[in-house]
mmCIF file of the N, C-alpha and C atoms, coordinates in Angstrom:
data_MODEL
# 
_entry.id   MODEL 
# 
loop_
_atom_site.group_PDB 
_atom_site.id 
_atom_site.type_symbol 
_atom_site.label_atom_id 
_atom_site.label_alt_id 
_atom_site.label_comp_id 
_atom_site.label_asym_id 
_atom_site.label_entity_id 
_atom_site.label_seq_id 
_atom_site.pdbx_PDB_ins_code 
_atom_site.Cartn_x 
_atom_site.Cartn_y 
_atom_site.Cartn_z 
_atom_site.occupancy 
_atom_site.B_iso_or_equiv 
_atom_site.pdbx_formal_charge 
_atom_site.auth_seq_id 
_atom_site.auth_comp_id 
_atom_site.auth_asym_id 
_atom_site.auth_atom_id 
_atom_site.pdbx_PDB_model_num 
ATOM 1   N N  . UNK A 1 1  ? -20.806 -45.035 12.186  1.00 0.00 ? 1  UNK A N  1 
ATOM 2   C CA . UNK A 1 1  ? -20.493 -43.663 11.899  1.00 0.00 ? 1  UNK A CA 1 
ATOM 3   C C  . UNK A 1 1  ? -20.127 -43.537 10.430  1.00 0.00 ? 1  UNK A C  1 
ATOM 4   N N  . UNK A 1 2  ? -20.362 -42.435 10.052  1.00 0.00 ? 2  UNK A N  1 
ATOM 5   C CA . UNK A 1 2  ? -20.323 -42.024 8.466   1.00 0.00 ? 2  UNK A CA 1 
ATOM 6   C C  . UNK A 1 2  ? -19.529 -40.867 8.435   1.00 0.00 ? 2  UNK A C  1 
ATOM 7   N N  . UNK A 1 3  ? -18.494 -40.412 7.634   1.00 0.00 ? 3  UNK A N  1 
ATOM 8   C CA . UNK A 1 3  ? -18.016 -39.580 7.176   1.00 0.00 ? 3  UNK A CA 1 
ATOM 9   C C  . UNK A 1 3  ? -18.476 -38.984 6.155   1.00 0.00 ? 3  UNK A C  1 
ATOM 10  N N  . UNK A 1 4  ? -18.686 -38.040 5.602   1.00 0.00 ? 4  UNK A N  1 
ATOM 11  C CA . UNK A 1 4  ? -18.954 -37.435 4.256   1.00 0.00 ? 4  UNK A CA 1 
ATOM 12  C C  . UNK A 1 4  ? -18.311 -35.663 4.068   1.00 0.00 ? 4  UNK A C  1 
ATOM 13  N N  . UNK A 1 5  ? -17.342 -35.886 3.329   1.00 0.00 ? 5  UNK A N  1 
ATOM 14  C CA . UNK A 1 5  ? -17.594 -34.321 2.692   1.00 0.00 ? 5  UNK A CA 1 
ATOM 15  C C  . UNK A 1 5  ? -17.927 -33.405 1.211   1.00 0.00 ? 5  UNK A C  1 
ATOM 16  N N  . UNK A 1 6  ? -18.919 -32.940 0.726   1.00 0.00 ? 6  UNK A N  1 
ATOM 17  C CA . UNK A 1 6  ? -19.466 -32.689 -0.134  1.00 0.00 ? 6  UNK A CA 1 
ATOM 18  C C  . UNK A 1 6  ? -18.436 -32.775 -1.042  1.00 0.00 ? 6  UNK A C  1 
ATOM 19  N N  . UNK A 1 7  ? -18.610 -32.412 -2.385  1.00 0.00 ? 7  UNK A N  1 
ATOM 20  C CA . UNK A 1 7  ? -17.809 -32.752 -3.666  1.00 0.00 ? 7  UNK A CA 1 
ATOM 21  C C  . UNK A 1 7  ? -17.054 -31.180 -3.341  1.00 0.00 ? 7  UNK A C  1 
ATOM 22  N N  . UNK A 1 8  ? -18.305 -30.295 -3.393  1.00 0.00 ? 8  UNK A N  1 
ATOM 23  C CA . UNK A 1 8  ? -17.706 -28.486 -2.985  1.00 0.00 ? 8  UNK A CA 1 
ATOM 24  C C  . UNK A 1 8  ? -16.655 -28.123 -1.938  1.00 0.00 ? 8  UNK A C  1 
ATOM 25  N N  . UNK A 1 9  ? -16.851 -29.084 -1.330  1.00 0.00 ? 9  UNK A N  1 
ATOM 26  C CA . UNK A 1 9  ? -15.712 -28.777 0.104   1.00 0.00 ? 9  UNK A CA 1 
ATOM 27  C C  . UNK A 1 9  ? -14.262 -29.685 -0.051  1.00 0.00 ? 9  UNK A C  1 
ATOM 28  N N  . UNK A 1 10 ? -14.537 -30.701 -1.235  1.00 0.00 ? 10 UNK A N  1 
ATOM 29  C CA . UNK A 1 10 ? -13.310 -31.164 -1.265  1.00 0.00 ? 10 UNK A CA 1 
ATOM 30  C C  . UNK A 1 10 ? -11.892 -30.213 -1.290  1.00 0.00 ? 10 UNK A C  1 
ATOM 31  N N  . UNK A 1 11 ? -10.626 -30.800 -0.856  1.00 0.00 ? 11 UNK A N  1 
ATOM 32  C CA . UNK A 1 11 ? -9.443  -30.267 -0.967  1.00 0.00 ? 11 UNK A CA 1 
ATOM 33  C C  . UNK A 1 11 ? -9.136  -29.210 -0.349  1.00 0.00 ? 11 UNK A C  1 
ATOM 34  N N  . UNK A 1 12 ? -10.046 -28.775 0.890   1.00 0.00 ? 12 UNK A N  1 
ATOM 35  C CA . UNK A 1 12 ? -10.089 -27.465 1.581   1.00 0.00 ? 12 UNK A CA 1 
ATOM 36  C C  . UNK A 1 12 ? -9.188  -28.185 3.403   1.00 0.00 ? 12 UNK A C  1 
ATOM 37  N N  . UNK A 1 13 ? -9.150  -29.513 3.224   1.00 0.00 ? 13 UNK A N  1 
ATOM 38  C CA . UNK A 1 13 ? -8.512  -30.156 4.633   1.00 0.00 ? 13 UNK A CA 1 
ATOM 39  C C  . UNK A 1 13 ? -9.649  -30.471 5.277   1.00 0.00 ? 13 UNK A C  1 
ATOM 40  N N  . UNK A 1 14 ? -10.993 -30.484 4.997   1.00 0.00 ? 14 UNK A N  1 
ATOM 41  C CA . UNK A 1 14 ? -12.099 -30.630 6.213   1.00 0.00 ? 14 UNK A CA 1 
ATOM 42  C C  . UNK A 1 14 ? -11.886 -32.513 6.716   1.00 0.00 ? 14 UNK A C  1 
ATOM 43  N N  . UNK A 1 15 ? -11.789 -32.738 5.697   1.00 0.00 ? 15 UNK A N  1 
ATOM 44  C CA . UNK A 1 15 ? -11.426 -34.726 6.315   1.00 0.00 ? 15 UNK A CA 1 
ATOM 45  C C  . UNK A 1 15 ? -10.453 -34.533 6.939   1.00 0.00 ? 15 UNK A C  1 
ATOM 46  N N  . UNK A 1 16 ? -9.130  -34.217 6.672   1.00 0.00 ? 16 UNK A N  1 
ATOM 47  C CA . UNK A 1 16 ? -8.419  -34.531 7.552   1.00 0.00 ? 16 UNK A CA 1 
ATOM 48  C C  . UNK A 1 16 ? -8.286  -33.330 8.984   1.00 0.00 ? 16 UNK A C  1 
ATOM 49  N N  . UNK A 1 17 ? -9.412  -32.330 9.218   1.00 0.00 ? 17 UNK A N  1 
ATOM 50  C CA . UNK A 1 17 ? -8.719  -31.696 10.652  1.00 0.00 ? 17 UNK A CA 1 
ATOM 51  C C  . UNK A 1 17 ? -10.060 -33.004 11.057  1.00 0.00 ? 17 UNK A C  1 
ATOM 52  N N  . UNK A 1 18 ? -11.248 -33.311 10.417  1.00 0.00 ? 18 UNK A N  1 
ATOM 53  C CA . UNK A 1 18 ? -12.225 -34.403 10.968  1.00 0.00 ? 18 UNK A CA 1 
ATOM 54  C C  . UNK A 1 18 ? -11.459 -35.710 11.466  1.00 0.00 ? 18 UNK A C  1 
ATOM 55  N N  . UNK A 1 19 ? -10.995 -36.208 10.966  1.00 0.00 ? 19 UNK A N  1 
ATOM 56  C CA . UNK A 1 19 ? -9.615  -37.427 11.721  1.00 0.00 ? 19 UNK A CA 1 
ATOM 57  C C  . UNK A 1 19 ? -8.838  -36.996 12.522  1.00 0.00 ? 19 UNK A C  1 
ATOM 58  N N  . UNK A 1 20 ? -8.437  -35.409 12.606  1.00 0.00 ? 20 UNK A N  1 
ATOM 59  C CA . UNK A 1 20 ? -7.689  -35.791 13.866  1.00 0.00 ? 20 UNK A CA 1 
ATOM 60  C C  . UNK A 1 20 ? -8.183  -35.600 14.567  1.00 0.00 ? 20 UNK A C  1 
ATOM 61  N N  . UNK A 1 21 ? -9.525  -34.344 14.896  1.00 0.00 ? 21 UNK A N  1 
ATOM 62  C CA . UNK A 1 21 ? -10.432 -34.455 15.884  1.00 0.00 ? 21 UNK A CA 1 
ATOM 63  C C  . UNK A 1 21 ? -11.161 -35.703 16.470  1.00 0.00 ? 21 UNK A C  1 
ATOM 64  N N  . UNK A 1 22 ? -11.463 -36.504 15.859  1.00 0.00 ? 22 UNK A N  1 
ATOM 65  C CA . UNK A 1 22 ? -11.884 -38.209 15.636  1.00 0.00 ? 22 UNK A CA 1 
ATOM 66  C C  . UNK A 1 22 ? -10.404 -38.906 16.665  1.00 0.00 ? 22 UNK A C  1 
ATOM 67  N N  . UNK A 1 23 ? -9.420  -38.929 16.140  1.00 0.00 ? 23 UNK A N  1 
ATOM 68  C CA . UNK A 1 23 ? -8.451  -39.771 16.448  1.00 0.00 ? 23 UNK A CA 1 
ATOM 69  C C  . UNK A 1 23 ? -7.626  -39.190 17.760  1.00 0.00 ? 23 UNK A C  1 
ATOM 70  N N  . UNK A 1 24 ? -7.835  -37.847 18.177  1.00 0.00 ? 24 UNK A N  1 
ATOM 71  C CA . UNK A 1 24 ? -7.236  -37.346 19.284  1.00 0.00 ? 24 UNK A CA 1 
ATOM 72  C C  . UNK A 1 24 ? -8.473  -37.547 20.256  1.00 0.00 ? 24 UNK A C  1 
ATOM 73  N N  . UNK A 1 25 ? -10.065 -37.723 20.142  1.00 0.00 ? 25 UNK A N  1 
ATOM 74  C CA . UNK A 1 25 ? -10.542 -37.685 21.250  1.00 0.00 ? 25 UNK A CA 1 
ATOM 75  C C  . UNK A 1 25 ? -10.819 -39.300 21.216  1.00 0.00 ? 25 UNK A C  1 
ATOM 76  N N  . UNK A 1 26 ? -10.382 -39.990 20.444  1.00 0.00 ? 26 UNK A N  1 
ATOM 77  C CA . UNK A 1 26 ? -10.549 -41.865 20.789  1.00 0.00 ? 26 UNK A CA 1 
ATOM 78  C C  . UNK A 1 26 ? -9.479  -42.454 21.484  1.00 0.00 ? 26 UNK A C  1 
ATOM 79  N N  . UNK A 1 27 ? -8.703  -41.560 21.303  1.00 0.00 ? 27 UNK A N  1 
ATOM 80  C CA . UNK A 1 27 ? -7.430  -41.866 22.146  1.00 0.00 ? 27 UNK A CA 1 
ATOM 81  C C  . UNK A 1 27 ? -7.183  -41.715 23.408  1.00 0.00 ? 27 UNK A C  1 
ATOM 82  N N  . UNK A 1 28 ? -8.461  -40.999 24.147  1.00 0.00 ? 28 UNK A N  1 
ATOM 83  C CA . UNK A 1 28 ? -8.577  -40.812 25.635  1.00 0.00 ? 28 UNK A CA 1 
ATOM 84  C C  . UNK A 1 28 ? -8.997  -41.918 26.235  1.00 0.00 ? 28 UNK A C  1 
ATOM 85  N N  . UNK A 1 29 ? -9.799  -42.755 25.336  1.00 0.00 ? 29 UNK A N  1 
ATOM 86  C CA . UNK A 1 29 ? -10.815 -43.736 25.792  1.00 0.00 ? 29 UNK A CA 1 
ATOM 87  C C  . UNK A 1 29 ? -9.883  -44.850 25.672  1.00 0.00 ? 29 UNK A C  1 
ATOM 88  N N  . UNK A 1 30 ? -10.712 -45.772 26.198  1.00 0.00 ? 30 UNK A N  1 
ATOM 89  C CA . UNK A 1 30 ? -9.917  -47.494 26.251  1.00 0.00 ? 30 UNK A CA 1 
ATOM 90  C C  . UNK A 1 30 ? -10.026 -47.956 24.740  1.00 0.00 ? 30 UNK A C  1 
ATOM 91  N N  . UNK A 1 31 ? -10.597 -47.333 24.435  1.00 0.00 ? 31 UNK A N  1 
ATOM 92  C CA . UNK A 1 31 ? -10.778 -47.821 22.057  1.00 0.00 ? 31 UNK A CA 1 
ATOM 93  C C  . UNK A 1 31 ? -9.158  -48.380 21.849  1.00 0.00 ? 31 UNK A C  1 
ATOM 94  N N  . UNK A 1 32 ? -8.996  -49.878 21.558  1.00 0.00 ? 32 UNK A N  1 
ATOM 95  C CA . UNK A 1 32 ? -8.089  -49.991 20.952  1.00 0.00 ? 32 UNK A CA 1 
ATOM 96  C C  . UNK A 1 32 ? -7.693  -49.923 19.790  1.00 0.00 ? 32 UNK A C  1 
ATOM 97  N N  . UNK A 1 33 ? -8.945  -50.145 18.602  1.00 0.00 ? 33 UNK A N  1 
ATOM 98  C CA . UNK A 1 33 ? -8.562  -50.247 17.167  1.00 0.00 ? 33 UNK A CA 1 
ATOM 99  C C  . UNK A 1 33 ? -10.072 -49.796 16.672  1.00 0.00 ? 33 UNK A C  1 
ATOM 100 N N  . UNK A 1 34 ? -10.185 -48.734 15.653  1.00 0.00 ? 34 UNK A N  1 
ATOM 101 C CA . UNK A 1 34 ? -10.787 -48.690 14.528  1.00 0.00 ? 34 UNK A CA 1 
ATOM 102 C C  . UNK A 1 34 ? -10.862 -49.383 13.216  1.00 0.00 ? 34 UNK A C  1 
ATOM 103 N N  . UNK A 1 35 ? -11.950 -50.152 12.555  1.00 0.00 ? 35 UNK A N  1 
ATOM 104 C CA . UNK A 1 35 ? -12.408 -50.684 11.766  1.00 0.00 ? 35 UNK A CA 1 
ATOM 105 C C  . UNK A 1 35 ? -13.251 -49.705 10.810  1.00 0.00 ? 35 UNK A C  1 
ATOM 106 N N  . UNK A 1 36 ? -13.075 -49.733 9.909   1.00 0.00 ? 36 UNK A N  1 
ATOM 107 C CA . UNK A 1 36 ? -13.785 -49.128 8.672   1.00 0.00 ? 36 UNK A CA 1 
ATOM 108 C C  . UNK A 1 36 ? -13.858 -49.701 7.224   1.00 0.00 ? 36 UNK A C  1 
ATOM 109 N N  . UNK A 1 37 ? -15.249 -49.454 6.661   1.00 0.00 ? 37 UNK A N  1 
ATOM 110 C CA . UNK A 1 37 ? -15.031 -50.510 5.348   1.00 0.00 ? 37 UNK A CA 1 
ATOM 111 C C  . UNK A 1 37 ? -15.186 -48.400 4.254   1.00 0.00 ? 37 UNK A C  1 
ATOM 112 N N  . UNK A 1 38 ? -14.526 -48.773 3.359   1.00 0.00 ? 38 UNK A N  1 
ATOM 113 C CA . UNK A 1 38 ? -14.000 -47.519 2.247   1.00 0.00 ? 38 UNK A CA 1 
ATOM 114 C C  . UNK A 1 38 ? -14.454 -48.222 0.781   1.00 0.00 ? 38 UNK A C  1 
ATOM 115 N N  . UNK A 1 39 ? -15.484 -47.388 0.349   1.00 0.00 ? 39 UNK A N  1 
ATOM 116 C CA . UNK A 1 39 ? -15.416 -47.496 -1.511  1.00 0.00 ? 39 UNK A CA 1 
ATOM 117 C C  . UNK A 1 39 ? -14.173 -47.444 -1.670  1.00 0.00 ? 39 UNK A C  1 
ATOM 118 N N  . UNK A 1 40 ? -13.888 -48.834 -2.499  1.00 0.00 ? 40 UNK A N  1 
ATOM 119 C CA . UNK A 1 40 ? -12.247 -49.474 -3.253  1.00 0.00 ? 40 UNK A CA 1 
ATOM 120 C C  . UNK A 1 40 ? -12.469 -48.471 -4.031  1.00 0.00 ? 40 UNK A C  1 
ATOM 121 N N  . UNK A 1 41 ? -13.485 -47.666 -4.587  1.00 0.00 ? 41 UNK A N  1 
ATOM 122 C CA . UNK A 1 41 ? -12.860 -46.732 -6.332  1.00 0.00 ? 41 UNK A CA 1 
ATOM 123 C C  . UNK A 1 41 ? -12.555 -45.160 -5.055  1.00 0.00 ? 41 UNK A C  1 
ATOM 124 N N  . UNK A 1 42 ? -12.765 -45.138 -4.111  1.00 0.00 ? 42 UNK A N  1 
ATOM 125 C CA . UNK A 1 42 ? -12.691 -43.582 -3.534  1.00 0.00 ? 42 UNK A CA 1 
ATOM 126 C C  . UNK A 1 42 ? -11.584 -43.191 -3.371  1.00 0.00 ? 42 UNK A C  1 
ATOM 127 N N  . UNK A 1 43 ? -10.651 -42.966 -4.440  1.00 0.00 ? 43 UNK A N  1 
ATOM 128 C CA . UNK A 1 43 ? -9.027  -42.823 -3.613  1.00 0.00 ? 43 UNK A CA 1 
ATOM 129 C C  . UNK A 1 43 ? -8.514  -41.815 -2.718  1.00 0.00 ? 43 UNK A C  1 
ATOM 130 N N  . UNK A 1 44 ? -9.510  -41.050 -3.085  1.00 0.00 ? 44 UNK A N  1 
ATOM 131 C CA . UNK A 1 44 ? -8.936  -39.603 -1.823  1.00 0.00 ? 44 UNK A CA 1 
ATOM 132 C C  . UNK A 1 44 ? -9.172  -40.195 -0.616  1.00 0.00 ? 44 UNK A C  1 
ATOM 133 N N  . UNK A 1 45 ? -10.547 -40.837 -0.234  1.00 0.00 ? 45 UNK A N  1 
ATOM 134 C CA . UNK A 1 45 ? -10.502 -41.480 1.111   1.00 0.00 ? 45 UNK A CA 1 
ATOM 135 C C  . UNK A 1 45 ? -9.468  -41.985 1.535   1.00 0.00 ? 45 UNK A C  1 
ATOM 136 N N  . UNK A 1 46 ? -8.989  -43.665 0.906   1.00 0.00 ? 46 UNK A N  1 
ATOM 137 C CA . UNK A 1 46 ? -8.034  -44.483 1.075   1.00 0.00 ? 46 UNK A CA 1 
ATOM 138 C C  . UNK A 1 46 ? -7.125  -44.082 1.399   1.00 0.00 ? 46 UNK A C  1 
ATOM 139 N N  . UNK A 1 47 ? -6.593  -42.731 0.768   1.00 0.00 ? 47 UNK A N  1 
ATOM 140 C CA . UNK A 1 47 ? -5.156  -41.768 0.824   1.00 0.00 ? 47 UNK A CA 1 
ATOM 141 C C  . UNK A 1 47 ? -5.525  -41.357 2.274   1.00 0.00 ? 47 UNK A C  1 
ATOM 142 N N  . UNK A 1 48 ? -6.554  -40.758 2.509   1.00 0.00 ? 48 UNK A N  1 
ATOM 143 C CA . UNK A 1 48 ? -7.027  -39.745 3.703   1.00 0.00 ? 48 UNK A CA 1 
ATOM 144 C C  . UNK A 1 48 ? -6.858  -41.010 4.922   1.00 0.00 ? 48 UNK A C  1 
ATOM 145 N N  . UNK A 1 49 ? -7.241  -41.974 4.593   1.00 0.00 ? 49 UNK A N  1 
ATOM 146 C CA . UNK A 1 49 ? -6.954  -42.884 5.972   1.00 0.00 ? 49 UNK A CA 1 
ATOM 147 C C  . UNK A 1 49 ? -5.868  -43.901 6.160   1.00 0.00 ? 49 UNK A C  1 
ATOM 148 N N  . UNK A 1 50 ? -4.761  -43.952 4.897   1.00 0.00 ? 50 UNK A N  1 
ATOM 149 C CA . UNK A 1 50 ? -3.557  -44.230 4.841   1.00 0.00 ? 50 UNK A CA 1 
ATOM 150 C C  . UNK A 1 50 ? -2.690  -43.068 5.197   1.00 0.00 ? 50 UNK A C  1 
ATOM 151 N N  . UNK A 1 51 ? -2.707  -42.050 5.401   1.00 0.00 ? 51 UNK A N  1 
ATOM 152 C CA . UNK A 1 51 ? -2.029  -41.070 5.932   1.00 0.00 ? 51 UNK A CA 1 
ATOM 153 C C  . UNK A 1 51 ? -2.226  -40.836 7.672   1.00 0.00 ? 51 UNK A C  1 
ATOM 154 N N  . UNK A 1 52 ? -3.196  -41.538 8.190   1.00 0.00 ? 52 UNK A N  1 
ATOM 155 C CA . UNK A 1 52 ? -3.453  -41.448 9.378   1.00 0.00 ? 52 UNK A CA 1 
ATOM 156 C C  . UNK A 1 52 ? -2.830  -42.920 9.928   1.00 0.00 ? 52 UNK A C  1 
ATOM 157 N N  . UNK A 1 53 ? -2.969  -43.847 9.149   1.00 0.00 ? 53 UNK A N  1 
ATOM 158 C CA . UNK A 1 53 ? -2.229  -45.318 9.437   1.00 0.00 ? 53 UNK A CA 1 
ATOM 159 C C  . UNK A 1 53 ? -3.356  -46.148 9.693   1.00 0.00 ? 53 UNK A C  1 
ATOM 160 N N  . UNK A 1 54 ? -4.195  -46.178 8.696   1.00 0.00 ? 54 UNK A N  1 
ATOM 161 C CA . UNK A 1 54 ? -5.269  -47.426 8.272   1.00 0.00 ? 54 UNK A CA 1 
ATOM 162 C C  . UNK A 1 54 ? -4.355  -48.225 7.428   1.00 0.00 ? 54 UNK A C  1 
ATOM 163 N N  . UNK A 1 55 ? -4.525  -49.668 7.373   1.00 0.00 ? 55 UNK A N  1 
ATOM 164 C CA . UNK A 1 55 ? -3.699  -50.759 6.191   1.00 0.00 ? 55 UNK A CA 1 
ATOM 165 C C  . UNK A 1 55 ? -5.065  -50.819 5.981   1.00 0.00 ? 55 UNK A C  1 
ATOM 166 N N  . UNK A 1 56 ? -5.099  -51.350 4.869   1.00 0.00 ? 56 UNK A N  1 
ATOM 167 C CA . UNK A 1 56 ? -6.421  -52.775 4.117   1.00 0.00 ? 56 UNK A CA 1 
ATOM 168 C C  . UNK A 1 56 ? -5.931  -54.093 5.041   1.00 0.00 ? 56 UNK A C  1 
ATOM 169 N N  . UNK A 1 57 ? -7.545  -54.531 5.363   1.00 0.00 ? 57 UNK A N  1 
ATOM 170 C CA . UNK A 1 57 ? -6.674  -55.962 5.802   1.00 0.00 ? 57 UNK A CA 1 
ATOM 171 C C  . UNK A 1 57 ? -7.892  -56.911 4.555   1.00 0.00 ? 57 UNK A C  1 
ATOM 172 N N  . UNK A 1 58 ? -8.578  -56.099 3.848   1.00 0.00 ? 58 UNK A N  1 
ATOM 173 C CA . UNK A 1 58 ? -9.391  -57.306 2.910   1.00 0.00 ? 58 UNK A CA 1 
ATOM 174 C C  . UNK A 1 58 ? -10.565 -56.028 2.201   1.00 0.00 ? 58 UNK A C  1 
ATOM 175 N N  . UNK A 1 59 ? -10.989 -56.684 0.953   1.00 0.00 ? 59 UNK A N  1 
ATOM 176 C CA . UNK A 1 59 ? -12.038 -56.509 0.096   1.00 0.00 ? 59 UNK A CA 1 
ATOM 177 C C  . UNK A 1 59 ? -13.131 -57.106 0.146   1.00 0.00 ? 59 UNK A C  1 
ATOM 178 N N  . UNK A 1 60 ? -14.827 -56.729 0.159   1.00 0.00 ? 60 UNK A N  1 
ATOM 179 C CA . UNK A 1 60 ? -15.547 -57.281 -0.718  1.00 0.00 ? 60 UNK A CA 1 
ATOM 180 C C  . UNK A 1 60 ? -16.349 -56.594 -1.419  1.00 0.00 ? 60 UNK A C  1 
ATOM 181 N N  . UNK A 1 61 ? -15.500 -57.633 -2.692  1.00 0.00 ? 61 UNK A N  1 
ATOM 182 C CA . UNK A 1 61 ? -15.797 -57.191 -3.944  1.00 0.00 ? 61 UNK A CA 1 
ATOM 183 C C  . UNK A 1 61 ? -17.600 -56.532 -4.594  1.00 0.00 ? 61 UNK A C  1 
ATOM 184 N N  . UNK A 1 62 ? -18.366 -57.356 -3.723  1.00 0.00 ? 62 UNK A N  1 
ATOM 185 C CA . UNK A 1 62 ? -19.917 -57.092 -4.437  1.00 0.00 ? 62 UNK A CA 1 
ATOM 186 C C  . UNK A 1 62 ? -20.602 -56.763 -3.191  1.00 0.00 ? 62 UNK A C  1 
ATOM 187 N N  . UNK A 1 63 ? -19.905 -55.575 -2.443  1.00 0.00 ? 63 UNK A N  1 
ATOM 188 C CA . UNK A 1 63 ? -20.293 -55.241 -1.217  1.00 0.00 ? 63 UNK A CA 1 
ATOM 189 C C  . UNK A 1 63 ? -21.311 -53.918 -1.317  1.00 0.00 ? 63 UNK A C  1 
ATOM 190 N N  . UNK A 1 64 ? -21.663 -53.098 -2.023  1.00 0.00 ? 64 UNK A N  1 
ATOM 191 C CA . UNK A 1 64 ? -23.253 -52.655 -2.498  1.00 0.00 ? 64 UNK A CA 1 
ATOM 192 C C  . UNK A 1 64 ? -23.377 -52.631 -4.117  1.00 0.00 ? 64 UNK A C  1 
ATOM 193 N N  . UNK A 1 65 ? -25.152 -52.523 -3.719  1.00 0.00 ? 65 UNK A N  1 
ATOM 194 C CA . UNK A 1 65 ? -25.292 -52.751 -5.265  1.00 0.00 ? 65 UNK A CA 1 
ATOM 195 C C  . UNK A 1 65 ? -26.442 -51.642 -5.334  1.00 0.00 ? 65 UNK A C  1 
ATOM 196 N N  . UNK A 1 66 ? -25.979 -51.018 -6.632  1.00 0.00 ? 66 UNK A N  1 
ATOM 197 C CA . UNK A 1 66 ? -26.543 -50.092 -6.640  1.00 0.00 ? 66 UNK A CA 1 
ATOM 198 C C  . UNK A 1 66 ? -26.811 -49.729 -7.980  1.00 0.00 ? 66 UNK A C  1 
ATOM 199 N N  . UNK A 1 67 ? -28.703 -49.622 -8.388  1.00 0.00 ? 67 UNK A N  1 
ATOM 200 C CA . UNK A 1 67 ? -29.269 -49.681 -9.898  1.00 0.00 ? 67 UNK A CA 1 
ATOM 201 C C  . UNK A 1 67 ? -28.388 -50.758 -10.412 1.00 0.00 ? 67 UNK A C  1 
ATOM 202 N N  . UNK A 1 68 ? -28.369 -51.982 -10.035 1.00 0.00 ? 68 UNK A N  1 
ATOM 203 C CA . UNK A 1 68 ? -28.000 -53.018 -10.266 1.00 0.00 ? 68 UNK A CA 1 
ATOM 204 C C  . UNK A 1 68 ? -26.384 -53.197 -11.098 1.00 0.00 ? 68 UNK A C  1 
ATOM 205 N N  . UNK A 1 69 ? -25.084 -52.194 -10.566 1.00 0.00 ? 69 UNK A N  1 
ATOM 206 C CA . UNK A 1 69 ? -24.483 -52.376 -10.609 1.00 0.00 ? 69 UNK A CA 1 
ATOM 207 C C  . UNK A 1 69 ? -23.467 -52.647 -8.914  1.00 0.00 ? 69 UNK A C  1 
ATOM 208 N N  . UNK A 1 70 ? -22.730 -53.221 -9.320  1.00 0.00 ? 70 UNK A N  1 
ATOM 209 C CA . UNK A 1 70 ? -22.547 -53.936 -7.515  1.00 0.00 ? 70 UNK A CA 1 
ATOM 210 C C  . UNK A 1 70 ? -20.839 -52.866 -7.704  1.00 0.00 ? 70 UNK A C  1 
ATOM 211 N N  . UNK A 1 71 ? -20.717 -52.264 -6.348  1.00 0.00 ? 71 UNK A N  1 
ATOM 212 C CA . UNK A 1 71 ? -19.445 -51.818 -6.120  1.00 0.00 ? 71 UNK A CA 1 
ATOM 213 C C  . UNK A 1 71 ? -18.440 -52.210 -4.823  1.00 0.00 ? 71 UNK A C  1 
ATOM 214 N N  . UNK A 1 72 ? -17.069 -52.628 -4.970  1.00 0.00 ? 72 UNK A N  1 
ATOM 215 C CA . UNK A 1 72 ? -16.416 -53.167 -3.616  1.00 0.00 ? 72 UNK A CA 1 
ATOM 216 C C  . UNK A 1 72 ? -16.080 -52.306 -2.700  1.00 0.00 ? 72 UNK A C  1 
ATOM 217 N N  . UNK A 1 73 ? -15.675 -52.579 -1.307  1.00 0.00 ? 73 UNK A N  1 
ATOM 218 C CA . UNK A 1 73 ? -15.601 -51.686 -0.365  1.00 0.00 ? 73 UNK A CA 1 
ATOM 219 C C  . UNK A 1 73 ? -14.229 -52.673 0.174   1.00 0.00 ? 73 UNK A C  1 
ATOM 220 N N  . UNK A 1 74 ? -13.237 -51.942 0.581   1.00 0.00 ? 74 UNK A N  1 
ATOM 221 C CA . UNK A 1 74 ? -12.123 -52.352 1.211   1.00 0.00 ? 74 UNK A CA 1 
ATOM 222 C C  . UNK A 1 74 ? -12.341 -52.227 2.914   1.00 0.00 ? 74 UNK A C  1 
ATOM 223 N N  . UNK A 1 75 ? -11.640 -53.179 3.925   1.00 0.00 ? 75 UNK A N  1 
ATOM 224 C CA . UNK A 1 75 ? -12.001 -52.713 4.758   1.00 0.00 ? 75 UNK A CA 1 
ATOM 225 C C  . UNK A 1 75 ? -10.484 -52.556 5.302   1.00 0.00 ? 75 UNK A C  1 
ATOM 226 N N  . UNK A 1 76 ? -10.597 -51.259 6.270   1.00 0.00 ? 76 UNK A N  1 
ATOM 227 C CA . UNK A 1 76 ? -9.013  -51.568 6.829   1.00 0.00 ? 76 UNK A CA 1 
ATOM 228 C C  . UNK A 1 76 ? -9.427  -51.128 8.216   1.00 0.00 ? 76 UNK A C  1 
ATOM 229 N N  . UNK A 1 77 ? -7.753  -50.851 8.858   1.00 0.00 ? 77 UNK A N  1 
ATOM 230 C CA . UNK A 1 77 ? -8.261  -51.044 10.264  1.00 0.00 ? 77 UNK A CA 1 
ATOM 231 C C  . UNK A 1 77 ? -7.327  -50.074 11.142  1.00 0.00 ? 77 UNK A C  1 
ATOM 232 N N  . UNK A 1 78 ? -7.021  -49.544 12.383  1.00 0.00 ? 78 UNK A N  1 
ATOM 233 C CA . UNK A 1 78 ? -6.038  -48.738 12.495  1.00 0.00 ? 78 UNK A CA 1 
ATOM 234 C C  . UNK A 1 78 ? -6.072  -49.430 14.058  1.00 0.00 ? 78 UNK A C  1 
ATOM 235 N N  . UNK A 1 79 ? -4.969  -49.834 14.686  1.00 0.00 ? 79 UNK A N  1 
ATOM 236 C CA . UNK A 1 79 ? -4.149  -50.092 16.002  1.00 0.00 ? 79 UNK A CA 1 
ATOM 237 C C  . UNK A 1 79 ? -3.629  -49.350 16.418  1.00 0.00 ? 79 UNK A C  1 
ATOM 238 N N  . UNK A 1 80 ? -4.459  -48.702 17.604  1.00 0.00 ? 80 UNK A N  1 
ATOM 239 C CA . UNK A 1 80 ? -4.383  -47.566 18.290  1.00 0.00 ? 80 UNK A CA 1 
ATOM 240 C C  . UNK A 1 80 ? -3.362  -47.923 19.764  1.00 0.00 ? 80 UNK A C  1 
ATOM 241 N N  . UNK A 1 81 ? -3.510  -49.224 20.247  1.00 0.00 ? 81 UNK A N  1 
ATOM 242 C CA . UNK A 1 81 ? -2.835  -49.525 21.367  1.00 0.00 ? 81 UNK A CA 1 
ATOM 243 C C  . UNK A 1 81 ? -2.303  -50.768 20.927  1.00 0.00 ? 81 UNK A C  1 
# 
């Protein structure tokens, strides 16, 4: 699954009512933990899924590459039960 919200829609709350809609209907199910890997430079994300209670549990560093510059992706994780 992919998240995205346009550059235009930033700061209007659409990520976060999208997480809790996300995180209130995973919570019905037997889902114990969410995994997600986050662009390390995206900080609004990181913020957006540290406010819901994602940690980092690790980086990699040369995790896409793109027009041959390589960018890292953090991955963290959230413990639901």
């Amino acid at each position: 699954m992919r998240m995205y919200v346009s550059h235009e829609q930033n700061g209007k709350g659409i990520a976060t009512k999208l997480m809790q809609v996300i995180k209130r209907n995973i919570c019905i199910h037997t889902i114990e933990q969410i995994h997600l890997w986050l662009n390390s430079a995206n900080r609004r994300s990181k913020n957006l899924y540290e406010k819901f209670g994602f940690q980092t549990c690790g980086t990699d560093e040369r995790a896409i590459r793109w027009d041959n510059i390589f960018f890292s992706e953090d991955f963290v994780s959230l413990q639901l039960r």
